[in-house]
N, C-alpha and C positions, 0 to 999 in steps of 0.2 A: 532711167530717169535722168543721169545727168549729162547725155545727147539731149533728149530735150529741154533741159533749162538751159544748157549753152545754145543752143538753136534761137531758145528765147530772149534772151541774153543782147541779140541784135534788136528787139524791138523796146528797148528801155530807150524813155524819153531823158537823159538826164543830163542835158547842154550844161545848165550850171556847175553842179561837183563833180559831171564825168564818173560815176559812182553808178555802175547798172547793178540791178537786181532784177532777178526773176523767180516767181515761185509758182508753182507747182500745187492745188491742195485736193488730194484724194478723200471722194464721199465713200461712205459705209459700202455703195450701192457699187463701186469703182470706179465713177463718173471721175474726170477729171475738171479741175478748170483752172484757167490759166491766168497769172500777172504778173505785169511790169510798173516798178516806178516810174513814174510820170512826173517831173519837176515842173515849177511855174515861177515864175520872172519873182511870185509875189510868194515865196516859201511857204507860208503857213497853206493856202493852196495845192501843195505838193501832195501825191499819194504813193504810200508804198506798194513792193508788190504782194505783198503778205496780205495785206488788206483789199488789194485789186481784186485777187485771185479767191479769193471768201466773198465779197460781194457780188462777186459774177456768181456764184453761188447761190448765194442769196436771191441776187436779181433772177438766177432761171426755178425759181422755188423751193430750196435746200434750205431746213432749220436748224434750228440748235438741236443739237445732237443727232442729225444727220453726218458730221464730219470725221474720217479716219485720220489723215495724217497730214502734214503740207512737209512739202519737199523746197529750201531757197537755196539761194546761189546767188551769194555775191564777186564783181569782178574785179575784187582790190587787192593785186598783189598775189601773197600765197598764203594770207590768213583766210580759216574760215569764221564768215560774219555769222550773225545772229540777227533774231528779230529786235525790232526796238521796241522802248518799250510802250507806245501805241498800239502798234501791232501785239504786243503779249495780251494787251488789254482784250484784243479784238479777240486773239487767240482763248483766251479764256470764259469772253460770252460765246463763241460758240462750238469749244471743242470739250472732251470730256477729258478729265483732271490726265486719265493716263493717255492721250492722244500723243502719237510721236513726232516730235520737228525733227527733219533730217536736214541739217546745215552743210554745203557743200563748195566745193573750191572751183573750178571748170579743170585744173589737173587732174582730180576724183579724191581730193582730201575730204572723207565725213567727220561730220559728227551729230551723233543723235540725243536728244532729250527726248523728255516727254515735256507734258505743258507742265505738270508740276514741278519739275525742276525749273523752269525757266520763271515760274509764278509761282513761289513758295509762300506766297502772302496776299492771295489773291483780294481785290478790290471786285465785289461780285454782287448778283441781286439778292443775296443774302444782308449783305452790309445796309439794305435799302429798309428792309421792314425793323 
């Protein structure tokens, strides 16, 4: 997996902060799909790739609780990143509490959560009724 996020890694849109990511999110089914940050002159416009790569999801039919795991890779340095925390949001409507995030370096530094670690206080459609 982390040939391909580096593979991916070339197609992050991010002129502004120079700040690529790319992620990776594995369905139940093992379908793959793929995203990059996409920056925009006007920020709040901007998308991540944690959220690309679930919507391309989304967009080809996959719902809530169709999702295994997502695989990101940021290229900053020789920390490895995490999701932000939009993307947890995103991560939490549609993965299940023990789904794995596997966070990764282009070296091959991991590190793995599940969502509930990354979302210990989840804001969710529970909080809605």
């Amino acid at each position: 997996m982390r040939e391909k996020l580096v593979k991916l890694l070339e197609n992050s849109y991010s002129p502004y902060s120079n700040f690529r990511v790319s992620a990776i999110v594995v369905m139940k089914d093992d379908r793959e799909f793929c995203g990059v940050n996409v920056e925009n002159a006007s920020y709040g416009a901007s998308i991540c790739a944690e959220r690309s790569a679930i919507l391309s999801a989304v967009s080809a039919g996959y719902k809530k609780g169709d999702f295994k795991s997502i695989y990101v890779m940021c290229d900053n340095n020789d920390k490895v990143g995490k999701p932000c925390f939009v993307c947890r949001m995103t991560l939490v409507e549609f993965f299940d509490r023990d789904s794995k995030v596997i966070c990764m370096t282009p070296d091959g530094q991991v590190e793995e959560y599940l969502i509930s670690d990354l979302c210990p206080y989840p804001f969710d459609s529970e909080d809605l009724k």
